[in-house]
C-alpha positions in Angstrom: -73.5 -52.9 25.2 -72.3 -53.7 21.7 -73.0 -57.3 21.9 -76.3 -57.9 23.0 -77.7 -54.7 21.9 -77.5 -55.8 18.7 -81.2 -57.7 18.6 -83.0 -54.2 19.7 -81.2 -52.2 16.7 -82.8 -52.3 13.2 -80.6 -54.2 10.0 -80.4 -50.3 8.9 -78.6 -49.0 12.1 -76.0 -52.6 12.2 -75.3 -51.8 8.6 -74.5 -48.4 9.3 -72.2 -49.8 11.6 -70.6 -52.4 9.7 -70.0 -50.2 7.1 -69.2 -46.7 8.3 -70.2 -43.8 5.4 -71.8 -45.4 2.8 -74.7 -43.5 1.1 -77.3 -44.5 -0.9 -79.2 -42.9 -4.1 -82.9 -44.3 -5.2 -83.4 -46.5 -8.0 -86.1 -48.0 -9.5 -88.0 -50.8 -7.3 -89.2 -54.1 -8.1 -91.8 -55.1 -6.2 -92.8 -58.2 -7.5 -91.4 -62.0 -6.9 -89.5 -64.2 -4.6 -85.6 -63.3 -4.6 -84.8 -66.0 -1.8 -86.2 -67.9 1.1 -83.6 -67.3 3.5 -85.1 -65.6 6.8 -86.4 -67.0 10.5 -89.4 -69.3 10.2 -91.8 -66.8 11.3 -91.2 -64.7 7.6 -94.3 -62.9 6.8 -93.9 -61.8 3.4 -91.6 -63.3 0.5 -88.5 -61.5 -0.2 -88.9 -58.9 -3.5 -86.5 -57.0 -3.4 -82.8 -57.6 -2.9 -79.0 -55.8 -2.3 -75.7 -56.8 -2.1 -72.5 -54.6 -1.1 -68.8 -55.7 -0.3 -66.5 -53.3 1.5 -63.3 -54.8 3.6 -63.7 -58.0 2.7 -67.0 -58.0 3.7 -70.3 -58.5 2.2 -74.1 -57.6 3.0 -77.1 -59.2 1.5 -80.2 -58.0 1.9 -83.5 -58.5 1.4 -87.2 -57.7 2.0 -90.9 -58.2 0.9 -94.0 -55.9 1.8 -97.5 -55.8 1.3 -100.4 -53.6 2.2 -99.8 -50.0 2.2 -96.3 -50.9 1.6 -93.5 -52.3 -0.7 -89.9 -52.0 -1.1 -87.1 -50.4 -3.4 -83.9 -51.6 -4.3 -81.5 -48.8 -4.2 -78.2 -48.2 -5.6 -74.8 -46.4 -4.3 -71.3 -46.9 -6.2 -71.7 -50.1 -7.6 -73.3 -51.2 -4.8 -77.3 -52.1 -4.0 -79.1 -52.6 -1.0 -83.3 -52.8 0.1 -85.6 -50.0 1.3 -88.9 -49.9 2.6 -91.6 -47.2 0.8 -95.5 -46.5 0.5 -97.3 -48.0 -2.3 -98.4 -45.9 -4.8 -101.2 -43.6 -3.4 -100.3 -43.8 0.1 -98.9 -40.6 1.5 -98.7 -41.5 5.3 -99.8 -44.1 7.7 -101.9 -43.4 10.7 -100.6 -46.8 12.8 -102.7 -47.8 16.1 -100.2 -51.1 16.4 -96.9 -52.5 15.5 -96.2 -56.1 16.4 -92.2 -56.5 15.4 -90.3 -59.9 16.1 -86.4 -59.1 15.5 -83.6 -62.5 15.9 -80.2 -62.0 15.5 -77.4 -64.5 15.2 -74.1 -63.0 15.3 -70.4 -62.3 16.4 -71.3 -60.7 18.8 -74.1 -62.4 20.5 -77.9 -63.4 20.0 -81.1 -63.5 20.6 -84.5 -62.4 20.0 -86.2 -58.5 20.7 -90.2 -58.1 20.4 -92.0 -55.2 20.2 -95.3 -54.1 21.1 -96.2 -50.7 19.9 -99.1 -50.2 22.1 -97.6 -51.2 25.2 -94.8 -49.3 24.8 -92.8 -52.4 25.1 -89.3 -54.1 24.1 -89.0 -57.9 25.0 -85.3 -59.2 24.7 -83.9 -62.5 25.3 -80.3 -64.1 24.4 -76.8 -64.4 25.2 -73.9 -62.2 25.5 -70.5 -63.4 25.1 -69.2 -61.3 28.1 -72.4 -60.9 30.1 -74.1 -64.7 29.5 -78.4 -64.6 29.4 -80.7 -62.3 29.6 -84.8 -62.1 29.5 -86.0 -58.5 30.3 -88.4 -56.1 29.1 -87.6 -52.1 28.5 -91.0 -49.9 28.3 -91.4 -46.4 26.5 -93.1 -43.5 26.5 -94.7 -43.9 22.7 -97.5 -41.4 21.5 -100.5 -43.4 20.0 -101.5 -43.2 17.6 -98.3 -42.9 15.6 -98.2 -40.9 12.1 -95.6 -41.9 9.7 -95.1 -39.8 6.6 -91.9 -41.5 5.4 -92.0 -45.4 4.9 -88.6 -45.8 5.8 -89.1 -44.8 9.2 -91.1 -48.2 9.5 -87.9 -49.8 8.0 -86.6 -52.5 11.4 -88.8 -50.2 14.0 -88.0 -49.8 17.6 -88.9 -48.0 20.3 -85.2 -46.3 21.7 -85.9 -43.5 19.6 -88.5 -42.7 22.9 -88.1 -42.2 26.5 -87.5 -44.9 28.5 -89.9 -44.7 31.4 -89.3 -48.1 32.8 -87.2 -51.5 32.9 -86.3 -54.7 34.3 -83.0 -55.0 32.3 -79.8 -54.8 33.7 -77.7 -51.8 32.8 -75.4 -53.6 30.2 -78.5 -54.0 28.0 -79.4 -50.3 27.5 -75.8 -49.0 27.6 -74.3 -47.7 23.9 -71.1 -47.1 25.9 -69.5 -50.0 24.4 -70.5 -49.5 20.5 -67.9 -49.4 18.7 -68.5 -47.8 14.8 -65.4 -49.8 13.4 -65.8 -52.9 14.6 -67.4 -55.5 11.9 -70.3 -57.3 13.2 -71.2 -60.9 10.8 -74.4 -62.7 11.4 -77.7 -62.8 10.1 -80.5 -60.8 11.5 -84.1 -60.6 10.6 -87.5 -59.0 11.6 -90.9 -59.9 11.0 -93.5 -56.9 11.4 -97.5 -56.7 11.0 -98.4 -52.9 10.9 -102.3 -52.1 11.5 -103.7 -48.2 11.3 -106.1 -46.8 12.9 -108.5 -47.7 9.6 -108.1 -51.3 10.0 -105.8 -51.6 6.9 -102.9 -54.1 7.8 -99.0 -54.2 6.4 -96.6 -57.0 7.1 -92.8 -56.4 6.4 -90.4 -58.8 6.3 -86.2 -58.1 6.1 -83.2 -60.2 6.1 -79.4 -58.9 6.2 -76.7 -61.4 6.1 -72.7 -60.1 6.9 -70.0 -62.4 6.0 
């Protein structure tokens, strides 16, 4: 479902919908500094680095802080700029034992809230759907442990569809992508708060923010 699905997809994946074939080429970072407060009361990290990009009549802002074994970029694409997440400098890969991920959403098309536990394999989601009303379910995974990562950006808004659903107690509307639709603008805000700890011990909290208007 389209609506409610939005709180289990990352701010990468709803941009990609909202804004169908844009492409992105690096520039340099900055990760240093506030650039905002805006984000859910449970932020983790202050905003460093931020992006803005119109298209339609519509415009994205987004943001996003790091620390640990990570920091962000800002990144660049026909005028327009918008956040990513990298390694800091000496860090090649992560070797991650647990990801703790809170994920709200407040949109057009629904909200709510999606939590994820990395070594429980689990997906918490509660909120309302325009067509379907509430929901409070959990979907579980089949996710290897521990998990290596050799491209920050796959950290970037993580969940856990990318694995094999092995179990769930949420109705079928919730895990069906039958009703996404790639042209359809979706306005909202939508955050996610993550603490990242490797197998070392070593700990790395992301925070993001994305705002369509």
């Amino acid at each position: 479902m389209y609506k409610m699905k939005l709180i289990g997809l990352g701010l990468t994946t709803v941009l990609a919908l909202s804004f169908n074939g844009c492409g992105s080429d690096s520039s340099d970072g900055d990760s240093g500094g506030s650039s905002g407060d805006s984000g859910s009361s449970s932020q983790l990290v202050s905003y460093s680095c931020e992006g803005s990009m119109s298209n339609m009549g519509m415009t994205v802002t987004s943001k996003m802080g790091a620390n640990g074994n990570l920091t962000c970029e800002e990144l660049s694409f026909n005028g327009n700029s918008f956040t990513s997440l990298a390694f800091k400098s000496g860090t090649n890969e992560m070797i991650i034992d647990q990801i703790i991920a809170t994920s709200e959403a407040s949109s057009s098309e629904g909200t709510g809230t999606t939590k994820i536990n990395l070594k429980d394999g689990t997906e918490t989601l509660k909120g309302t759907d325009p067509d379907h009303g509430s929901v409070d379910c959990v979907n579980t995974y089949d996710v290897p442990s521990p998990l290596y990562i050799y491209d920050a950006t796959d950290l970037e808004n993580f969940y856990l569809d990318d694995y094999q659903l092995i179990s769930t107690t949420c109705p079928d509307w919730v895990n069906d992508d039958d009703d996404f639709d790639d042209d359809e603008f979706v306005q909202g805000t939508f955050t996610q708060n993550a603490t990242i700890t490797e197998t070392s011990g070593a700990v790395s909290e992301i925070s993001t923010y994305m705002s369509i208007k």
